[in-house]
C-alpha positions as CSV (number, residue, x, y, z in Angstrom):
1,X,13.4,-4.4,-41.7
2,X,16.9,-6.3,-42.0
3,X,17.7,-5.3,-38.7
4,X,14.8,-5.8,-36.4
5,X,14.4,-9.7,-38.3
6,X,17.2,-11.4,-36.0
7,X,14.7,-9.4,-33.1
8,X,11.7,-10.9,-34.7
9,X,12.9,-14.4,-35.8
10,X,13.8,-15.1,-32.0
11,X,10.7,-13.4,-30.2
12,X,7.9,-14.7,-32.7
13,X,7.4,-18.0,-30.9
14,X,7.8,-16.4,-27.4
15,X,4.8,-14.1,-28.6
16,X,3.2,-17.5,-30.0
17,X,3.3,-19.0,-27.0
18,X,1.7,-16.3,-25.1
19,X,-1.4,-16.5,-27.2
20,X,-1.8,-19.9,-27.0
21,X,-1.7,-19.7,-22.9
22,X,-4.5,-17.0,-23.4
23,X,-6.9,-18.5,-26.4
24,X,-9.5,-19.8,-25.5
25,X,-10.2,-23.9,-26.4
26,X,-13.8,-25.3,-27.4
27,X,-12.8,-28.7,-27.2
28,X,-10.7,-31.8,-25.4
29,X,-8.6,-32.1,-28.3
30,X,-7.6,-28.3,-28.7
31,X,-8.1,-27.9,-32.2
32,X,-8.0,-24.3,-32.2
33,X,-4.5,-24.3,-29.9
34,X,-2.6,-26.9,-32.6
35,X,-3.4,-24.5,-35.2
36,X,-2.4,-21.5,-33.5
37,X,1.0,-23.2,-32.7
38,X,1.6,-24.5,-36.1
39,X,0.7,-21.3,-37.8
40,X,3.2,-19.5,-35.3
41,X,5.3,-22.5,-36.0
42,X,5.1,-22.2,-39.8
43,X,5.1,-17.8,-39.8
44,X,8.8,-18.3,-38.2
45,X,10.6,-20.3,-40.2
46,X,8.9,-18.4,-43.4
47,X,10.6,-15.1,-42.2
48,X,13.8,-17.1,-41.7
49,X,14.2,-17.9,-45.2
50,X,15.6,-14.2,-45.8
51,X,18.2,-15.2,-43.5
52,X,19.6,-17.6,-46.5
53,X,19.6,-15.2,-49.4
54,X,20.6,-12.4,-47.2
55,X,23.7,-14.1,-46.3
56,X,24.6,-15.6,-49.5
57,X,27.7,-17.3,-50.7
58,X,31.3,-16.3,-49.5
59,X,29.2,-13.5,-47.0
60,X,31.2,-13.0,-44.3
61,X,31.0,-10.9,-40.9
62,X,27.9,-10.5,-38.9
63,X,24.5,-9.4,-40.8
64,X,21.2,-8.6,-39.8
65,X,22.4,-7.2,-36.5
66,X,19.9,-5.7,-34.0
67,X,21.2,-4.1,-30.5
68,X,19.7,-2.1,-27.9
69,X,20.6,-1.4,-24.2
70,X,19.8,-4.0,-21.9
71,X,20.9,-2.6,-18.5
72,X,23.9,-1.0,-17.3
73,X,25.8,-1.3,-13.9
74,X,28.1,1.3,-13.2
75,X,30.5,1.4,-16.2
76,X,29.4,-2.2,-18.3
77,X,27.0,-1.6,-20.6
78,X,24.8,-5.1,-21.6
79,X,23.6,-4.8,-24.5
80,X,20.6,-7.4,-26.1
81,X,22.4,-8.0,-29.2
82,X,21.3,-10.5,-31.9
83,X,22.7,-11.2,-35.3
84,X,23.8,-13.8,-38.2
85,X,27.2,-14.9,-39.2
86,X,28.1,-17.6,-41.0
87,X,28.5,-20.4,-38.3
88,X,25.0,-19.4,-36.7
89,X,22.9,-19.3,-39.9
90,X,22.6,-23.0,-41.0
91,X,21.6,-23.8,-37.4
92,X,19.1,-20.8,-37.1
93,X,17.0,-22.1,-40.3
94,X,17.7,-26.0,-38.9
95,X,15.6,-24.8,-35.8
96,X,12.9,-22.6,-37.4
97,X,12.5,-26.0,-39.4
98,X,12.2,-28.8,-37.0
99,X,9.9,-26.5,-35.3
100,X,7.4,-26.7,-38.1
101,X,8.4,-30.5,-38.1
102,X,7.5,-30.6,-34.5
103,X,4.5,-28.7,-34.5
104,X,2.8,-30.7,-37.4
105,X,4.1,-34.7,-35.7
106,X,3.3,-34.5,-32.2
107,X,-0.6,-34.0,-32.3
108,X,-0.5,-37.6,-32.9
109,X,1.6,-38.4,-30.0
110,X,0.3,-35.7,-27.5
111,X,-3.3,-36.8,-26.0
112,X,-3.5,-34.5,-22.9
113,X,-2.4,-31.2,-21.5
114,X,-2.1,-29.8,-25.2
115,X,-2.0,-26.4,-23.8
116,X,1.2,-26.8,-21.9
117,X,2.9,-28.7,-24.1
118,X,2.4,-26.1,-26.6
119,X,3.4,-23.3,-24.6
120,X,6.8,-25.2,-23.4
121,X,7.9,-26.0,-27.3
122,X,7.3,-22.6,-28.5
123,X,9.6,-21.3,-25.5
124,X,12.0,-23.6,-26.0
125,X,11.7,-22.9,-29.8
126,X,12.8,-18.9,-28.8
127,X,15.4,-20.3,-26.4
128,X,17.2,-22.4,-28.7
129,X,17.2,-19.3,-31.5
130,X,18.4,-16.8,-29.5
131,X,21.5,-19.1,-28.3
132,X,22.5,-19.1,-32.1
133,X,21.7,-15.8,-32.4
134,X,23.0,-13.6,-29.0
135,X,26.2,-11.9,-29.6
136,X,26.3,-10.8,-26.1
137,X,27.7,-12.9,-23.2
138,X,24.4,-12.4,-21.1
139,X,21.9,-12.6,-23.6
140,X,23.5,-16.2,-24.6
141,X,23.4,-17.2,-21.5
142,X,19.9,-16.4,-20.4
143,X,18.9,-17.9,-23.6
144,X,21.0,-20.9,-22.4
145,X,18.9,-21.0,-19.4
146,X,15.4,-20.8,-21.1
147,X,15.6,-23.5,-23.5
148,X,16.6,-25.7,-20.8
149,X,13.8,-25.5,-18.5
150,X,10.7,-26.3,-20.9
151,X,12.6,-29.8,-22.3
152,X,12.5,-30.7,-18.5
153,X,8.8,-30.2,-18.5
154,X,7.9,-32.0,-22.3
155,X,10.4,-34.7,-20.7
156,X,9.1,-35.1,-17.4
157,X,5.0,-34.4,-18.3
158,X,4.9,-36.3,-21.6
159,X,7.6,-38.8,-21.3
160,X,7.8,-42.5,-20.2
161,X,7.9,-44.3,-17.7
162,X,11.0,-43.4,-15.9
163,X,10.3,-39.9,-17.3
164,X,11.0,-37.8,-14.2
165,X,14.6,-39.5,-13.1
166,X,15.2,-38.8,-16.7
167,X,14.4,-35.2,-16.8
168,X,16.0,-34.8,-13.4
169,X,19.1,-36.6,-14.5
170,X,19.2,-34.3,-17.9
171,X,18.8,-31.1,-15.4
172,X,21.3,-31.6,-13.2
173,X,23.9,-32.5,-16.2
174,X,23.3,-29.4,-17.5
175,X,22.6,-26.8,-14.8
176,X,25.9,-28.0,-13.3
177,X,28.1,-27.3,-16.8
178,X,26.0,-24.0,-16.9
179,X,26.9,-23.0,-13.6
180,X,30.7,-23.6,-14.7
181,X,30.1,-21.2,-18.0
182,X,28.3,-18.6,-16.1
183,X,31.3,-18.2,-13.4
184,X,33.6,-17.9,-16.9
185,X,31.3,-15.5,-18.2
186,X,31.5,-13.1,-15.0
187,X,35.0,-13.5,-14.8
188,X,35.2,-12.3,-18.3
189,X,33.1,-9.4,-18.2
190,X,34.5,-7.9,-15.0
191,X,37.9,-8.1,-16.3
192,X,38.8,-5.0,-18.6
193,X,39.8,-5.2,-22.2
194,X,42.5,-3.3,-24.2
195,X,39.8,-1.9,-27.0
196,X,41.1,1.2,-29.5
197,X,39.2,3.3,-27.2
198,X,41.1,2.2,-23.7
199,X,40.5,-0.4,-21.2
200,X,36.7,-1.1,-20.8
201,X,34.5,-3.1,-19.1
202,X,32.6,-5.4,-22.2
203,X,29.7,-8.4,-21.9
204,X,30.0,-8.2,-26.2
205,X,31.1,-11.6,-27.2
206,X,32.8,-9.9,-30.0
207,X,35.0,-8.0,-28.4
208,X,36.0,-10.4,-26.6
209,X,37.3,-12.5,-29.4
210,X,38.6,-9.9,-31.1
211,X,40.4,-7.8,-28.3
212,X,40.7,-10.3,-25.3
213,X,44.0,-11.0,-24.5
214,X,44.1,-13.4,-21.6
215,X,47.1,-14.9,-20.0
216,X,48.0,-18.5,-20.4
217,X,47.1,-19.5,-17.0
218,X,43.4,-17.4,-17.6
219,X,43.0,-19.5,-20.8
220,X,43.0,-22.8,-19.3
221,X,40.9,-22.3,-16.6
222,X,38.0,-20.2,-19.0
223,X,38.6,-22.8,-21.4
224,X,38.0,-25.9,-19.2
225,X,34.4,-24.2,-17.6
226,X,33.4,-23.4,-20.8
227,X,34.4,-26.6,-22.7
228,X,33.0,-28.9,-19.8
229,X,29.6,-27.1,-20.1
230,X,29.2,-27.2,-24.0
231,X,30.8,-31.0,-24.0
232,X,27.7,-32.1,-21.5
233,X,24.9,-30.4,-24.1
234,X,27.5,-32.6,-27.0
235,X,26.8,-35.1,-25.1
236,X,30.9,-36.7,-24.8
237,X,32.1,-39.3,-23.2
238,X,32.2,-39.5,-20.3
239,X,29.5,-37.0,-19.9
240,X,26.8,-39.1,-21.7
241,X,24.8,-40.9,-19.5
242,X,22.1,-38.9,-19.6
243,X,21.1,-38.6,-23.1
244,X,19.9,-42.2,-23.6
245,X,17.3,-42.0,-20.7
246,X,16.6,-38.6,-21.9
247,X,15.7,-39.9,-25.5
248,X,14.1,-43.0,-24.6
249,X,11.9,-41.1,-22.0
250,X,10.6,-38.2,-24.0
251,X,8.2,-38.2,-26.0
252,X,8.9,-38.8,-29.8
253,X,8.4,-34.7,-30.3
254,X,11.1,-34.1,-27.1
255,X,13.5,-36.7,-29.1
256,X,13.3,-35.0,-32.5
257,X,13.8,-31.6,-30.6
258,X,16.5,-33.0,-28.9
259,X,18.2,-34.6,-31.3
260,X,17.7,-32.0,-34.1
261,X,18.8,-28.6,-32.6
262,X,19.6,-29.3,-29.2
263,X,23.1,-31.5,-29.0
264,X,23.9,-28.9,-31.3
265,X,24.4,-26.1,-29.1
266,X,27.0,-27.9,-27.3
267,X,29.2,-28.6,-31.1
268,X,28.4,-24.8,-31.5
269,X,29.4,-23.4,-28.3
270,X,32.9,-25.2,-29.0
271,X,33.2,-23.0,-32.3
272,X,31.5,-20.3,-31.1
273,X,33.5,-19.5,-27.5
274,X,36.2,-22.1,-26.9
275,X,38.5,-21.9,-30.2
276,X,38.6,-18.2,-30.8
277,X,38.6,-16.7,-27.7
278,X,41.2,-19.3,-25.9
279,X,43.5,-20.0,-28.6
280,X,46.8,-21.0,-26.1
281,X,44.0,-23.5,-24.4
282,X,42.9,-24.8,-27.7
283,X,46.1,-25.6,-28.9
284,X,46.8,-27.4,-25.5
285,X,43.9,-29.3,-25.2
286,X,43.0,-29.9,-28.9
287,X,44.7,-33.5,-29.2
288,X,43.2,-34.9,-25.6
289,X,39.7,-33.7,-27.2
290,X,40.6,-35.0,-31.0
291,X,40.9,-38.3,-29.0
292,X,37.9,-37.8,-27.1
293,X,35.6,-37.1,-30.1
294,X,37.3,-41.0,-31.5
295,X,36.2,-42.6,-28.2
296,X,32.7,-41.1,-28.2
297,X,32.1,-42.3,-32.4
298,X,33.6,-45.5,-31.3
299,X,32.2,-46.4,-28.3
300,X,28.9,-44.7,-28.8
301,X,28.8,-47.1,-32.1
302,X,29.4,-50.7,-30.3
303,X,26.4,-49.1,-27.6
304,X,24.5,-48.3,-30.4
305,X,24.9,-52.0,-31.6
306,X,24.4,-53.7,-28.5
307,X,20.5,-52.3,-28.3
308,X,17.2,-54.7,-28.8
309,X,15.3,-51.1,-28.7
310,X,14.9,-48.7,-31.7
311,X,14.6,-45.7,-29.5
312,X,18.2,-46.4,-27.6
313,X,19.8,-47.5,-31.0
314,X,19.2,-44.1,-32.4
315,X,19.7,-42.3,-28.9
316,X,22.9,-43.9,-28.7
317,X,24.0,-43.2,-32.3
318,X,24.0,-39.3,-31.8
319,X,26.9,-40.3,-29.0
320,X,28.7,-41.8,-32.2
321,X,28.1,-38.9,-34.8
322,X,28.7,-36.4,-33.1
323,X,31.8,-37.7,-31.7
324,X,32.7,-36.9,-35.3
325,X,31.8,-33.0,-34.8
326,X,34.2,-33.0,-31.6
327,X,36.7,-34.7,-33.5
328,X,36.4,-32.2,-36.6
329,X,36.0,-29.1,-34.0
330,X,39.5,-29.6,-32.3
331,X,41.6,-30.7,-35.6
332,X,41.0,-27.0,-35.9
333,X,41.6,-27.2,-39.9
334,X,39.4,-25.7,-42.1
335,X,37.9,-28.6,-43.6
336,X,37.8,-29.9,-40.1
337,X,36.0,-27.2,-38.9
338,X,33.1,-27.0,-42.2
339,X,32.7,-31.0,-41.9
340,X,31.9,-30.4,-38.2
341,X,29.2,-27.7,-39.5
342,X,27.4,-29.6,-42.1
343,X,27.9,-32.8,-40.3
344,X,25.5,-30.7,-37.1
345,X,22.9,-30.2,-40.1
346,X,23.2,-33.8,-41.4
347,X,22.7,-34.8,-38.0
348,X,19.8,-32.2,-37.3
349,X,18.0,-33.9,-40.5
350,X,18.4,-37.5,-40.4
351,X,18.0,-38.4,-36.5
352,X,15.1,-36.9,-36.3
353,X,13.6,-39.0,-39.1
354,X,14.4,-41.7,-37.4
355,X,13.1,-40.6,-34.1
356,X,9.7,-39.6,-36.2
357,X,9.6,-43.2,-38.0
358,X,10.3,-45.0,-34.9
359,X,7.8,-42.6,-32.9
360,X,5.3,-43.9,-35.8
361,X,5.6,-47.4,-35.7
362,X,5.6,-47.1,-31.8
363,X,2.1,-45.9,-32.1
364,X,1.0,-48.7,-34.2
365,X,2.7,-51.4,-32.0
366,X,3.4,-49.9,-28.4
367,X,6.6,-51.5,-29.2
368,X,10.1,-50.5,-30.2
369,X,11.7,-53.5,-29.5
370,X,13.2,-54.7,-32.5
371,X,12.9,-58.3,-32.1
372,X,8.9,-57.7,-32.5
373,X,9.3,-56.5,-36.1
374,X,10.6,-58.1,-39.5
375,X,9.3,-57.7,-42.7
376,X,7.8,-54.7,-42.8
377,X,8.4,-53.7,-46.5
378,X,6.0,-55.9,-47.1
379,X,2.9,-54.7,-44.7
380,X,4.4,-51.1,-44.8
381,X,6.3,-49.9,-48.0
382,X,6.3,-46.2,-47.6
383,X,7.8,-46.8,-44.0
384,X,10.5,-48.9,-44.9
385,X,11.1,-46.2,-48.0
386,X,11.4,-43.3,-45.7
387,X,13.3,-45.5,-42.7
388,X,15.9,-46.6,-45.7
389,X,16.5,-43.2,-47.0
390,X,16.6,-41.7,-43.1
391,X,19.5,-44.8,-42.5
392,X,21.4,-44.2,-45.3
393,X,21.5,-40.2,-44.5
394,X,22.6,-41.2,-41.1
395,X,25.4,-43.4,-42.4
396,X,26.9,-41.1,-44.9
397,X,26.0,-42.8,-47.9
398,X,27.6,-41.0,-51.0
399,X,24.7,-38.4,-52.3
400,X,22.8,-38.1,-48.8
401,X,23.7,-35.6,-46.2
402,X,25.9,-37.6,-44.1
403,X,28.4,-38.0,-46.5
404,X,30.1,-34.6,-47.2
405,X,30.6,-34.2,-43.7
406,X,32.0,-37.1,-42.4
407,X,34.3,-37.0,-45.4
408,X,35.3,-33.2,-44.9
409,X,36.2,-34.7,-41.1
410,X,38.2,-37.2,-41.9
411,X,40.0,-35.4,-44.4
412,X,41.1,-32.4,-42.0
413,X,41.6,-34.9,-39.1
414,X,44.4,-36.7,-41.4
415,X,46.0,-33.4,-42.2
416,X,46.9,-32.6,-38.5
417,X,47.2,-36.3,-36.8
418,X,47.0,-39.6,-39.3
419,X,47.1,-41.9,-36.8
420,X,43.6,-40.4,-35.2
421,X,42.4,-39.9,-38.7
422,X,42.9,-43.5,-39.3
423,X,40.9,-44.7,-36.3
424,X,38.1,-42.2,-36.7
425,X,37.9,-44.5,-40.2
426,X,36.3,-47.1,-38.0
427,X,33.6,-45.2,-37.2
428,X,32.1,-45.2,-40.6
429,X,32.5,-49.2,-40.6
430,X,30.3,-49.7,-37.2
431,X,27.9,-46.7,-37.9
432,X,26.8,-48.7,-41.0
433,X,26.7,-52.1,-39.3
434,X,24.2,-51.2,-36.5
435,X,22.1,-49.6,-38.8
436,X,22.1,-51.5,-40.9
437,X,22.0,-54.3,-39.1
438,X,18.5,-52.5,-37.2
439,X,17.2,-52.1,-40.7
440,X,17.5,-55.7,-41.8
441,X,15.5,-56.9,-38.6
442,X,12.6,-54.5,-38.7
443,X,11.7,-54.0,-42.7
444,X,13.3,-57.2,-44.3
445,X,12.9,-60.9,-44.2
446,X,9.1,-62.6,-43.4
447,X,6.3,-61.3,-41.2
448,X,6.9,-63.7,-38.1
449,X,4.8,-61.5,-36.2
450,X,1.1,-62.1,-37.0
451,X,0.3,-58.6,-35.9
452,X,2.2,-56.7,-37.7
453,X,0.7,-58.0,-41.4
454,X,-2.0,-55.9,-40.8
455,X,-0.7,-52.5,-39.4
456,X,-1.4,-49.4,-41.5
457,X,1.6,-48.3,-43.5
458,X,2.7,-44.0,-43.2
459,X,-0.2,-41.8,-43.9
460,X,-0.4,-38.4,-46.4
461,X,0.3,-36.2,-42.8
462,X,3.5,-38.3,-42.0
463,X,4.6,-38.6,-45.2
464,X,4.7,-34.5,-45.7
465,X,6.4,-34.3,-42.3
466,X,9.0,-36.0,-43.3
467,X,9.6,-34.7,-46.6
468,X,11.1,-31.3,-45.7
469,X,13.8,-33.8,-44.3
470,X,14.1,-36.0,-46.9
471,X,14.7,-33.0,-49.6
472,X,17.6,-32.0,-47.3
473,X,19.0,-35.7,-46.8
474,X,19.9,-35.0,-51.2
475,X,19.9,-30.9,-51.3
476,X,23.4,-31.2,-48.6
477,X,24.3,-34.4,-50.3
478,X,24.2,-33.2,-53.9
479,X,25.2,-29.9,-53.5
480,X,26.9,-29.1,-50.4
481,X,28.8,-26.2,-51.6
482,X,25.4,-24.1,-51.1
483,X,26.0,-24.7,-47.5
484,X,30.1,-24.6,-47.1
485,X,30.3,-21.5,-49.0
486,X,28.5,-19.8,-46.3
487,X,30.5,-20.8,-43.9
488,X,33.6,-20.8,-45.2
489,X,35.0,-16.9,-44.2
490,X,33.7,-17.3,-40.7
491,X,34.9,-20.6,-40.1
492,X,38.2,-19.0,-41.5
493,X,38.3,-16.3,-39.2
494,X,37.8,-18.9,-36.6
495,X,40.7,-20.9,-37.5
496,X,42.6,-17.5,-37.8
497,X,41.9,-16.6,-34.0
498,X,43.2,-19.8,-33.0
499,X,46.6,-19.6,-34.7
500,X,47.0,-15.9,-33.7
């Protein structure tokens, strides 16, 4: 059973969203579909959970491995290989998650063509897992390819008002850095590599990491398409333009999805391709990147501060946070490198609160400007609890999520460059002033605003939706060690490639 899981983890949600395209629906509001996708929604991450015990503390290598021939062309062999190591499993269980998350908000949010929608998350759901998941070159990047289509659609379909020049803008952002990975990837695969049993043709990402031996001039150029691609999903500076009108134009599910799993496969595919299997180009290009990830947690901070809109602020605060993850990736130390980890999860938890809570009040108010709030607490307690806690994740207070990874960051980022380390400080300054300055406005101080003394505070539905993230805001931030010590060996083996 151990080794068909990875198989049936990923697939599930593609099979969900296959019945739902074929069940039938008795009504306008397609009762019978929402369950359907919330029991697939729910049956996924429940068979994920083995994932966590079955790759316990200080695990290492890859586990629950399935492979089968794909297709062959002359003499490479592509293989569909899936499996879990130690940098792929937190984000595996984050997605199976925020699917169940996602499934159980938008039905609030989601008025018409419930079928599609439905069908799109679920695909996008098996895309996203089988990205984490593919060990070979291919399979990642057809996986790649599927998750990125169906957020056009919930972007486009769903979205605002400008929602087609924002899907548009988010599709050609990233079909242009995946057109740069997939000439890397073909160039990598039709070159041979010196394996114990000769030279051989290989699409296995493994052995590429583990045998590859490029020259310097290879590495740069392999490095570069690669890094450009994943540094658009991030998204960096200057490659971030697209992420606020995404955000502000989807629709509050499309943002939590977004937010939660999807900036993450950019972080990931740093770790993942970039630092073990180009470890001359890493070393070269590690510092103009360490000063990149500063800019982006800087700058993405004082455009985070300068909004009147909730939606942007938040939008604009994932430029800032995960500037951090960059900035942890390419210090390439080892607590560098398991700050950048946990701070993805922390990230993958508490901006999709926010995007939930803001989604929530938006539906009371068809507002999110800030100025048209203030005083909340007082008409709305249980939002202004669950907005507190979901701002003080965000900002790293000490015991909340954000915390450990920020502070592993900073930490490896003074070992290898002070100076950057010192700067990067900044960052936790200005992430705390805009929101906490957002926070004052909306939930403290008088109800100036006559219509907003009578709006209905969170009900028992929202309320449990945000709970599973809530318990994670303290579970990282009181005992984080559950997490690092599951990454640790393969974040070390990592850092090992890269010094080689």
């Amino acid at each position: 059973m151990s080794e068909s899981l990875a198989l049936l983890v990923t697939f599930l949600p593609l099979i969900g969203a296959l019945l739902v395209l074929i069940t039938p629906s008795k009504d306008d509001s397609g009762t019978a579909l929402w369950r359907l996708a919330q029991a697939i929604a729910t049956i996924t991450f429940l068979i994920s959970i083995p994932f966590w015990f079955g790759y316990g503390p200080d695990a290492a290598g890859v586990k629950f491995r399935s492979t089968f021939p794909w297709f062959r062309f002359q003499s490479l062999v592509v293989n569909f290989d899936l499996g879990i190591d130690g940098l792929s499993l937190l984000l595996v269980l984050l997605t199976t998650l925020i699917g169940v998350v996602v499934m159980f908000s938008a039905r609030s949010h989601i008025k018409s063509r419930h079928r599609e929608f439905l069908v799109w998350m679920l695909v996008m759901e098996c895309g996203m897992l089988g990205v984490f998941m593919a060990l070979d070159f291919f399979a990642f990047y057809v996986f790649w390819e599927v998750m990125l289509v169906p957020l056009y659609f919930v972007v486009g379909i769903w979205g605002g008002p400008r929602r087609r020049y924002a899907a548009m803008k988010f599709f050609l952002y990233t079909v242009a850095g995946s057109v740069l990975m997939l000439l890397a990837i073909i160039y990598l695969v039709s070159n041979p590599i010196p394996t114990p049993d000769g030279l051989v043709l290989s699409s296995s990402i493994l052995d590429h990491i583990k045998y590859g031996q490029l020259s310097e001039a290879s590495q740069h150029w392999l490095f570069l398409a690669f890094a450009i691609a994943f540094l658009i999903k991030v998204p960096t500076v200057p490659f971030h333009t697209w992420l606020p009108d995404a955000h502000v134009e989807a629709p509050t599910s499309g943002s939590v999805i977004l937010a939660g799993v999807l900036l993450k496969m950019g972080t990931y595919g740093l770790v993942r391709f970039c630092l073990p299997m180009f470890p001359l180009a890493t070393a070269f290009y590690a510092l103009p990147l360490m000063i990149l990830g500063v800019i982006g947690l800087i700058y993405g901070a004082f455009l985070a501060w300068a909004q009147g809109d909730m939606k942007k602020l938040v939008a604009y605060s994932s430029i800032s946070h995960l500037g951090y993850v960059v900035l942890g990736i390419f210090s390439v130390s080892q607590e560098g490198l398991e700050g950048s980890v946990i701070q993805m999860i922390s990230h993958g938890v508490a901006t999709p609160a926010l995007f939930l809570l803001v989604g929530m009040i938006y539906e009371r108010r068809h507002t999110r400007a800030i100025s048209e709030y203030g005083g909340l607490a007082r008409s709305m307690p249980r939002f202004a609890f669950f907005l507190m806690l979901a701002t003080f994740a965000s900002i790293g207070l000490p015991g909340l999520s954000g915390f450990i990874g920020e502070f592993l960051i900073l930490i490896g980022t003074f070992l290898v460059n002070p100076v950057i380390g010192a700067i990067a400080v900044l960052g936790v300054i200005f992430g705390a002033v805009y929101m906490l300055s957002m926070v004052r406005r909306v939930i403290f101080g008088p109800l100036t605003h006559s219509e907003n003394k009578k709006l209905e505070d969170l009900n028992l539905r929202e309320c449990l939706v945000l709970t599973p993230l809530v318990v994670l805001f303290f579970w990282i931030g009181l005992f984080p060690s559950s997490f690092t010590s599951r990454t640790t060996h393969t974040l070390a083996e990592i850092k090992q490639a890269v010094e080689k």
